[in-house]
N, C-alpha and C positions, 0 to 999 in steps of 0.2 A: 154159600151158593156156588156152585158149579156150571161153568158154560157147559155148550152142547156137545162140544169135542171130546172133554172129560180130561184134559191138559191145563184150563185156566181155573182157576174160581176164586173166591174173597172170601173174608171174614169180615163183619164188622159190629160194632156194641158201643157198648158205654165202658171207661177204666175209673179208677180210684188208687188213686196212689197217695202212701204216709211216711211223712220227713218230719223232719225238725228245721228250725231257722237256727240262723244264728248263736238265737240266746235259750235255743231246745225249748220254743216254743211249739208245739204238733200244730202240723199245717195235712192239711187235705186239701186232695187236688183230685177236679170229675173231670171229666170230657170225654170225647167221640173217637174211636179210632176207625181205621181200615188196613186191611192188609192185603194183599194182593199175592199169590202164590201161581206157581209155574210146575207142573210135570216137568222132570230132566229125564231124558233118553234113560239113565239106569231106573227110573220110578220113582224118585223122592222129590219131596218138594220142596222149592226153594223159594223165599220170598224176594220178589222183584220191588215191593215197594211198598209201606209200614208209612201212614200217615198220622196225625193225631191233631185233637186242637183241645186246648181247654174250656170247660161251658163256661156261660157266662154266670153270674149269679142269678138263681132261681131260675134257670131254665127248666124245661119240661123232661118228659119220655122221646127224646129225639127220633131212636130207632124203633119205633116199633111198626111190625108192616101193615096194612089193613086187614082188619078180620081176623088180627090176632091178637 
């Protein structure tokens, strides 16, 4: 999403990220992220702030918008 300026906007979803524990057992890990992104004076964009949290077990389709 983009503000109205065309200098701010976000991203944000669902991640899935795959490790190992300790004893290389595969663990999987869901949750929510956001990221927050800035126009700089040369045109590129910089991220100002990258949030994240892990779901809980059996949570749903968190992001999705209405009517889509």
């Amino acid at each position: 999403m983009m503000g109205p300026s065309g200098d701010m906007g976000y991203t944000w979803g669902h991640f899935e990220g795959h490790s190992k524990d300790a004893n290389g057992n595969a663990i999987t890990t869901s949750g929510r992220y956001i990221t927050m992104w800035r126009r700089e004076p040369d045109g590129k964009w910089k991220v100002v702030l990258d949030a994240g949290a892990n779901e809980p077990a059996g949570a749903g389709d968190c992001c999705k918008l209405p009517g889509h």
